[in-house]
Residue, then its C-alpha position, 0 to 999 in steps of 0.5 A: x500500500x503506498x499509503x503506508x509506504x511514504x517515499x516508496x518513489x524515491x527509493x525506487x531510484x535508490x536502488x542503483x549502488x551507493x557507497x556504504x556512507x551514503x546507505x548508512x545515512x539512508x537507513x538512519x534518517x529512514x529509521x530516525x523519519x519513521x520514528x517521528x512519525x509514530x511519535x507524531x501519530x502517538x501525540x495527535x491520538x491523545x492531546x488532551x494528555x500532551x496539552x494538560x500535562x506541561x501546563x500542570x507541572x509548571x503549575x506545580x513547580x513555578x509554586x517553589x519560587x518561595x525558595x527564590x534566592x539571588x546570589x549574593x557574591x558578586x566576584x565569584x561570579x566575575x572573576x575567573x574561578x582558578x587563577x594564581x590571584x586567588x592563590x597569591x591572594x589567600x597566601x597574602x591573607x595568611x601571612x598578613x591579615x586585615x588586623x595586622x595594619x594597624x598603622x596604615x590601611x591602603x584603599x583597594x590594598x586588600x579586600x575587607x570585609x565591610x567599609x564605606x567609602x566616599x569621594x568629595x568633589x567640589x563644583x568650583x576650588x579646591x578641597x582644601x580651601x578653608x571653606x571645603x575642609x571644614x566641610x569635609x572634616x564636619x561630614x567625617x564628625x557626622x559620620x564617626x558619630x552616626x549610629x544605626x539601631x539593630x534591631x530597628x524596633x523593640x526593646x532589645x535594640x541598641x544603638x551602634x557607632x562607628x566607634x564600635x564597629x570600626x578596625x581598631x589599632x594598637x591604642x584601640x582607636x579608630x583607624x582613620x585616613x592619613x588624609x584627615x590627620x593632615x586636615x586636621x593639622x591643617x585646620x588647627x594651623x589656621x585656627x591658631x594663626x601658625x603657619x600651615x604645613x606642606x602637604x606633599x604628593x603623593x607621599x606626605x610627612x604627618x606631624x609624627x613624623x611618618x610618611x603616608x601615601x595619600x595618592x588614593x585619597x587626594x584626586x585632581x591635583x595641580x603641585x608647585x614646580x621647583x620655582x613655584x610654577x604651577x604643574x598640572x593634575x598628576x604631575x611632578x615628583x616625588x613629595x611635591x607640594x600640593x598647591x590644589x585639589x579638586x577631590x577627596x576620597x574617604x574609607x570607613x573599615x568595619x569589623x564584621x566578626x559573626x552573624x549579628x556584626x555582619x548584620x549590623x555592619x549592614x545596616x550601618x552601609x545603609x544608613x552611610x548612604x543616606x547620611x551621604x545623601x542628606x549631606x549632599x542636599x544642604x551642601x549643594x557645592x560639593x559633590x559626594x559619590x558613596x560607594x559599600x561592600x555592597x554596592x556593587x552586588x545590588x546595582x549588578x542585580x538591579x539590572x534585573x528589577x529594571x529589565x521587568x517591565x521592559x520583558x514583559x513589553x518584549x513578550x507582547x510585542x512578540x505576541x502581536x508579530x507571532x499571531x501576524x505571522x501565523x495568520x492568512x487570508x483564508x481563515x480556516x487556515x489560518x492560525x493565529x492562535x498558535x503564535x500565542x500558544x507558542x509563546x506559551x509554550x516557551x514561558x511554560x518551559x521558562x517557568x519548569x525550569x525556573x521551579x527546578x533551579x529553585x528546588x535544587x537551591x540554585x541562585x539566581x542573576x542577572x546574566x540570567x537574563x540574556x536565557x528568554x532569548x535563548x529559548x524565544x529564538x529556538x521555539x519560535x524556530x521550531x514552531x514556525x517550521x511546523x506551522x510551514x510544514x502542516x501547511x505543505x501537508x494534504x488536506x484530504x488527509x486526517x488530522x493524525x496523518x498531517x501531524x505524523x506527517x509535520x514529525x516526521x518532516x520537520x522534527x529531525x531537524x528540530x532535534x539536531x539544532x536542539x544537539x547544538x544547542x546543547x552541545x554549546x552550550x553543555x561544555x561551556x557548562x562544564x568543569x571546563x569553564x573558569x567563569x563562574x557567571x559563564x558555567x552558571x548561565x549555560x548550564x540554566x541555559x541548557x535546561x530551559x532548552x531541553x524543557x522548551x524541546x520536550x514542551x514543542x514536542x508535547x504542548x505545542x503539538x497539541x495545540x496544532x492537533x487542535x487547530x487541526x481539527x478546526x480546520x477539518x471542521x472548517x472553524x474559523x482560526x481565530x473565533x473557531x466558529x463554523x465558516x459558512x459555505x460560498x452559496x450562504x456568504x453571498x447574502x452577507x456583507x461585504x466586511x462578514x464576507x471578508x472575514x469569513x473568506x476561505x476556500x473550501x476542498x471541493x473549491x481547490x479540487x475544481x479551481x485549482x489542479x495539481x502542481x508540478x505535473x502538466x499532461x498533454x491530454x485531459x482527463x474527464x472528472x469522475x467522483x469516485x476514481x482518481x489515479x495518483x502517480x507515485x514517481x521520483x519528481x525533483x521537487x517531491x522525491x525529498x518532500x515528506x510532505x508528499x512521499x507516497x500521496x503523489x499528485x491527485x487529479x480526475x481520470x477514467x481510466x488505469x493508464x500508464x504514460x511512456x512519455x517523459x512528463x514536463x514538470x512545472x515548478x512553478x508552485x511546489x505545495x498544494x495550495x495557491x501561491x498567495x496563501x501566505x504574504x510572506x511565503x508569497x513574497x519570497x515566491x514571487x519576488x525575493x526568490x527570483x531577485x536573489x538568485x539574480x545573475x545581475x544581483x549576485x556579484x553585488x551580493x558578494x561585493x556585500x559579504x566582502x564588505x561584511x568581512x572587511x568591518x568583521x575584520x577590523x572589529x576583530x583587530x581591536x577585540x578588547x577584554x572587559x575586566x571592570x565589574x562595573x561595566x555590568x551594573x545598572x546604569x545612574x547607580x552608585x557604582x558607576x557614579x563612584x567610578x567615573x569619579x575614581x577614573x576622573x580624578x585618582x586614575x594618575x596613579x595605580x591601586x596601592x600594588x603589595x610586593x610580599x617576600x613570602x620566604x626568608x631572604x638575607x636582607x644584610x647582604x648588599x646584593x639582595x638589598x641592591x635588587x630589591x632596590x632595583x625592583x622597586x625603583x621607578x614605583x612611589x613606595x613605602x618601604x621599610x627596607x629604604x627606610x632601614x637602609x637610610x636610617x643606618x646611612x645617617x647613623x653612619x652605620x654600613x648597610x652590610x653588616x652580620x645577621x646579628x647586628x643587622x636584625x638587632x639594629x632593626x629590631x631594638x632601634x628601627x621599629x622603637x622610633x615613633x616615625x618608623x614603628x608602623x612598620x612593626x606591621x610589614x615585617x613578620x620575625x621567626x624566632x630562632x632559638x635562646x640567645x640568637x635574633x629572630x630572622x626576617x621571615x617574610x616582609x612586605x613593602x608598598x608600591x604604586x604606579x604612574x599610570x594614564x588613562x588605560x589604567x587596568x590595562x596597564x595593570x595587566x601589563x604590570x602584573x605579567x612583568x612582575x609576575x616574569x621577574x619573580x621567577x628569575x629573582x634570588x629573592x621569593x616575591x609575590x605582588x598581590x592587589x584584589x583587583x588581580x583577581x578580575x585581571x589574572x587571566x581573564x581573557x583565556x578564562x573569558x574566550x575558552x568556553x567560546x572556544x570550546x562551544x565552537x570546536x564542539x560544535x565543528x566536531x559533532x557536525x563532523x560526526x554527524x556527517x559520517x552517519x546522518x547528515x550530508x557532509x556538505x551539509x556539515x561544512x556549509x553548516x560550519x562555514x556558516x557558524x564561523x562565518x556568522x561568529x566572525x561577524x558579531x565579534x568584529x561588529x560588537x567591538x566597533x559598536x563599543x562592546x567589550x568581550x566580558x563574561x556577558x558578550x561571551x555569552x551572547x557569542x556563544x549562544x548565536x552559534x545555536x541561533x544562527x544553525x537555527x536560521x541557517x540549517x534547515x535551508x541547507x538541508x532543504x537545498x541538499x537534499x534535492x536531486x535533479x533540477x538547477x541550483x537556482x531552483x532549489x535555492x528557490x525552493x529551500x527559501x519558500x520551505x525553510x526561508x519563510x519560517x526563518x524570517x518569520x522568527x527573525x522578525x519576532x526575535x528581532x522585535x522582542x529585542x527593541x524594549x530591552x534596548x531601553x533599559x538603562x543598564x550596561x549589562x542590557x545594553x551589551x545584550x541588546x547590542x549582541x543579539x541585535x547583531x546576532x539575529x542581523x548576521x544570521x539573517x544576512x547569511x539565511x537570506x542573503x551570502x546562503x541562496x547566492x553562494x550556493x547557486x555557484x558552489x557545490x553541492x552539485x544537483x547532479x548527482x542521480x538524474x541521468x540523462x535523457x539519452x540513457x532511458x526514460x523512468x519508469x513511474x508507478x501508478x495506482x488506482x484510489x477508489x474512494x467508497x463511503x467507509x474506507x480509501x483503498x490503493x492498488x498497484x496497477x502498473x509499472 
């Protein structure tokens, strides 16, 4: 029976000798087909299961959102997990912790536990005129005297001041900034008529006598020259006089030891903040830009809180196109609803996989919100394919046929792009991937694709089993209520007729025959008998749309013809040309305008140019290592670094350079390289120090172990300017009667630097970093900003790395066994091609290569297969005919639903473009480029390229000259209970 044979005609010409990859290929798509189309008829047969099923379970598990938690360690997430930072850093806490700086604590030095911090700047003058000192010392008093409440109402609370919660030092006080004890002198100058001291920058001596650093605390500096000539911001040398200031910055350390402290420290953030904020009101002349441990994890996270309602627009705004792009004019046929139920298909998916993560403790961020795109642009694919395939199905056939018919049509490669997907994104989700942020995403990613599959297969096939049968009980598609027949609608109005326009089947039998064959002899209409041919057509031997159905058409008579058949391919589906506007477009216009001989040279000029820009973008790739390019736009954090970058960018972080190991400081030599190594750095040494203190004793600077540990020990550290420095040198004892040895030491360094500071940071750190493996004495340097530095571009680009080799390896597989191999390098071809696009335009567009544009790269290589795919295999799969035929072709069956889902993709894209956030804004920009690249290639660089390069259309049609096929013919007799088919002739 050739009803229960789909594709009988092409595997009569199948069976001259292939080579065994090519039957290998056959038998398993033939296996993979069949299996389809029983899940297809398994599906149509109980819908109401499929329907119920996914909308209860997510139902069930979007109740877990109670247990809806956000993640909350910021730099775990945007520093790379495994890196020598790390290692250096924990190395760097053990041998000096938090409290052993009891003298000097250095901004951004190490990573405390909780502080506030703030930068003062002044709208006109400077921050050291008499007016704005004592300002700034009034808002330090506020601060120190600010208490918060814990809990906030009860009769348990108690009140907590910064004198309780700050780092103490050796006199239990408060540690403060240098630069309040030099304002302090500097106010108490004036009040008693003495003359004012000299501040000196970027070292500075205090009334005691110690040298400080205070580089990182006074910003926009203009110095006095050696003749009293004014120097510009940021220059001059070392200790000169500081003639202006334009900006101040403060650090408040807290202690956080225990539940209730941290809680305490917490609130005490928050009521910093706004003391800042009241402060800044009654003093409209200064500036003032807060910055606490925290603000950096709540504006991160704010991305997400703002991105609600533009989502939610998004979603609409898909909704609208969706439903345009299912409808028809005919309307039995067309569909609108099933945009809206694939869309709901996909926030089902969205909601179960949200309830797993919620039920396995999982935690959430806003890099989460580049997953909706992901399974809006692969279910919009897979539901707009199917849609297209139902519509080249037949008519006269049972719901359960037609959907068995899409399955087996359609879901074979649905399946492969969902392997890629998961293949991408599964080993970016691997132990593979030093990105916290970038493992977590693509293993969440990865779920909702999967559940977004299963759903397609389930829900939304459902829905189409549904509208199935509307459309056999000629319903109309949107109000499901019965269209009247032709005779009945002539008495209505002209708007109801329009409305219920439709064509009914005894119309398109009689109006419309058959496309693809014309015969030279008519055949008288008989109602009960028609004959179908059943022979391998070009544009039906690899339709499975039409396998085994033929053409239908009236006859009288079982005859056979000897005579070759002219074939029209003028129109490849069962319906008029003009039953879709897209589909009618493409047909009618784009397909014969691209395929062009006068348009295509213009179209290789174009992806010429496509890759010229490619290339330049991909020349000037910058890493994006600031965690502050990932925050919400107008937040505290980035307001604190622009400020940080405008004024205090003339000098690095305070760099730490540890000697981890016992090295003999009294020996020339060592004391020569460790000179040398700090030479060219503003620095804070004790070693310098030691050594110019023994210089101007006249003591020799090469003395014995003894003597110089003693001098050191029992002189050095007693006198008060030098006695901080009992907190950079860390003794080991050695036993009774011998001095201790110096068992590890620390010294302070900074950089001058320009506007590219982390740039040069990273330069810096790899220089050291090469030096300390060649040194005679065991250092390290350490800054917590090393931790988003150290090997941040190989940690960012190797899951993108490892997702495209993945990705080339399974094409490469799976052409030896079930894809064309042609298929496979056109496919890859494509991915890169695409890849290159976006890197290079996303770069010219300002976009930085940081975890959250990794993300979009990676997942536009699942994207772009989505879109270029199916045209691929639709092209490939053709035998016979010309290229630009089938590239026609491919583009009416896969090109349409390609557009059709770049269209809403693409649109649901816009309102995320309005979130003020630079985490959206690199979203937006990368999948904007995404979908324009992928668009590009599906249908543009694909139908001309491929129209001029192999695969051959060749293969398998043999000449005239060598016979003539010979076609199979059955006989369809048609009672009232039962179809039966017979062969008859061949």
């Amino acid at each position: 029976m050739l009803g229960s044979a789909p594709g009988l005609s092409g595997r009569w010409e199948r069976l001259e000798p292939r080579p065994r990859a090519r039957m290998l290929r056959q038998v398993l798509h033939a296996g993979l087909r069949t299996s389809f189309h029983a899940l297809g008829r398994f599906v149509a047969s109980h819908p109401v299961f499929f329907a119920s099923a996914p909308v209860l379970l997510s139902i069930l598990l979007g109740a877990s959102f109670s247990r809806y938690r956000v993640e909350e360690d910021v730099e775990s997430l945007l520093a790379p997990k495994h890196s020598l930072a790390k290692i250096e850093g924990n190395l760097v806490d053990s041998l000096f912790p938090m409290n052993r700086s009891k003298h000097a604590l250095y901004s951004d030095l190490q990573t405390p536990g909780r502080y506030g911090r703030v930068i003062v700047t002044t709208r006109k003058g400077s921050v050291l005129d008499p007016v704005h000192l004592d300002t700034i010392l009034k808002l330090h008093r506020r601060i120190y005297q600010m208490q918060v409440m814990v809990p906030a109402a009860g009769f348990n609370s108690f009140n907590y001041s910064f004198s309780y919660l700050c780092l103490p030092d050796d006199k239990n006080v408060c540690i403060i900034d240098d630069i309040i004890r030099a304002m302090e002198e500097i106010q108490a100058a004036r009040t008693s008529n003495r003359s004012v001291p000299i501040l000196r920058y970027p070292i500075t001596q205090l009334a005691d006598g110690r040298q400080a650093y205070i580089g990182h605390q006074l910003g926009g500096v203009q110095g006095w020259g050696p003749s009293g000539a004014v120097r510009g911001p940021g220059t001059g040398a070392r200790g000169e006089g500081v003639r202006s200031a334009r900006a101040l910055q403060l650090t408040y350390y807290l202690q956080a030891r225990g539940g209730l402290m941290d809680r305490v420290a917490n609130q005490w953030e928050k009521a910093f903040c706004a003391e800042l904020q009241h402060f800044a009101a009654l003093h409209p002349k200064l500036g003032l830009y807060p910055s606490t441990s925290s603000s950096l994890r709540t504006d991160f996270q704010f991305s997400s809180v703002l991105a609600r309602r533009p989502l939610l627009a998004s979603l609409g705004v898909c909704g609208v196109l969706a439903v345009l792009c299912c409808s028809m004019r005919d309307c039995v046929r067309s569909k609108p609803w099933l945009g809206l139920l694939a869309l709901l298909s996909i926030t089902l998916s969205g909601l179960t996989a949200a309830g797993i993560l919620n039920l396995t403790g999982a935690t959430y961020n806003s890099t989460y919100l580049g997953i909706p795109f992901v399974m809006l642009g692969h279910g919009l694919f897979g539901s707009f394919e199917m849609l297209s395939s139902w519509r080249r199905t037949r008519e006269d056939q049972h719901v359960k046929e037609r959907v068995a018919s899409v399955f087996e049509d359609v879901m074979l490669r649905f399946s492969g792009s969902t392997m890629l997907h998961l293949m991408t994104l599964g080993l970016a989700a691997s132990p593979l991937t030093n990105m916290e942020a970038v493992r977590l995403f693509c293993r969440t990613a990865a779920l909702a694709v999967t559940i977004s599959y299963v759903y397609m297969l389930s829900f939304y096939s459902s829905c189409l089993v549904f509208t199935g049968y509307l459309e056999t009980g000629y319903r109309h598609g949107c109000f499901c209520r019965r269209v009247p027949k032709p005779d009945r609608l002539d008495s209505k109005p002209a708007w109801y007729r329009c409305l219920m326009y439709t064509r009914y089947q005894d119309e398109t039998q009689t109006t419309n025959p058959p496309h693809g064959v014309s015969h030279s002899h008519a055949h008288m209409p008989n109602p009960n008998l028609t004959h179908t041919h059943a022979h391998t057509h070009p544009l039906t031997a690899n339709n499975p749309a039409t396998h085994g159905h033929g053409h239908g058409h009236m006859a009288n008579s079982t005859h056979t013809h000897p005579h070759p058949h002219t074939h029209s391919t003028a129109n490849t589906d069962l319906h008029p040309p003009d039953s879709h506007l897209l589909l009618g477009c493409v047909r009618r216009c784009y397909g014969d305008w691209i395929t062009n001989t006068y348009v295509k040279p213009f179209v290789v000029l174009l992806y010429l140019v496509y890759i010229s820009f490619g290339l330049m973008g991909f020349l000037q790739v910058t890493q994006g290592s600031d965690p502050s390019a990932l925050v919400a736009m107008d937040t505290a954090t980035v307001l604190y670094t622009r400020a940080q970058q405008r004024y205090f960018s003339s000098y690095s972080p305070v760099i730490g350079f540890y000697i981890y190991e016992s090295a003999p400081y009294w020996n020339a030599s060592v004391q020569r390289d460790l000179l040398e190594y700090a030479k060219g750095f503003q620095r804070i040494s004790w070693l310098e120090a030691y050594l110019n203190y023994l210089s101007d004793r006249n003591q020799s600077t090469s003395q014995p172990r003894e003597n110089f540990t003693r001098t050191l020990r029992h002189s050095f550290l007693r006198e008060p300017q030098f006695a901080h420095f009992a907190d950079d040198i860390i003794f080991a004892e050695r036993g009774q009667g011998e001095e201790p040895d110096v068992a590890a030491s620390r010294i302070f360094l900074v950089a001058k630097t320009t506007e590219n500071k982390r740039e040069e940071m990273s330069v810096l750190l790899d220089t050291l970093r090469r030096l300390s493996l060649t040194s005679r004495v065991r250092f390290l340097i350490f800054n917590p900003s090393f931790v988003y530095l150290d090997r941040y571009a190989a940690a960012v680009s190797s899951p993108l790395r490892h997702s495209l080799l993945a990705v080339l390896f399974l094409l490469g597989l799976s052409s030896l066994a079930v894809v064309e191999p042609l298929v496979s390098v056109w496919l890859g071809l494509t991915l890169l091609s695409v890849q290159f696009g976006v890197l290079g335009f996303m770069t010219l567009w300002g976009v930085e290569l940081d975890c959250m544009s990794v993300l979009c790269l990676i997942s536009a290589l699942g994207h772009s297969a989505d879109c270029s795919g199916p045209l691929l295999c639709g092209f490939a799969s053709g035998r016979g005919d010309s290229r630009t035929r089938w590239v026609r072709v491919a583009l009416e069956r896969h090109g349409v639903p390609s557009l059709q889902t770049l269209i809403c993709y693409s649109a649901a894209l816009v309102p995320v473009g309005s979130v003020r956030s630079n985490l959206t804004r690199t979203l937006f920009r990368c999948l904007t480029l995404t979908a324009g690249c992928s668009a590009l290639h599906t249908l543009a660089f694909l139908p001309t390229l491929l129209t001029f390069l192999p695969p051959s259309k060749s293969r398998g049609h043999r000449p005239e000259g060598e016979g003539q096929r010979q076609e199979v013919e059955c006989v369809e007799m048609n009672d009232s209970t039962r179809v039966v088919d017979q062969i008859t002739t061949v």
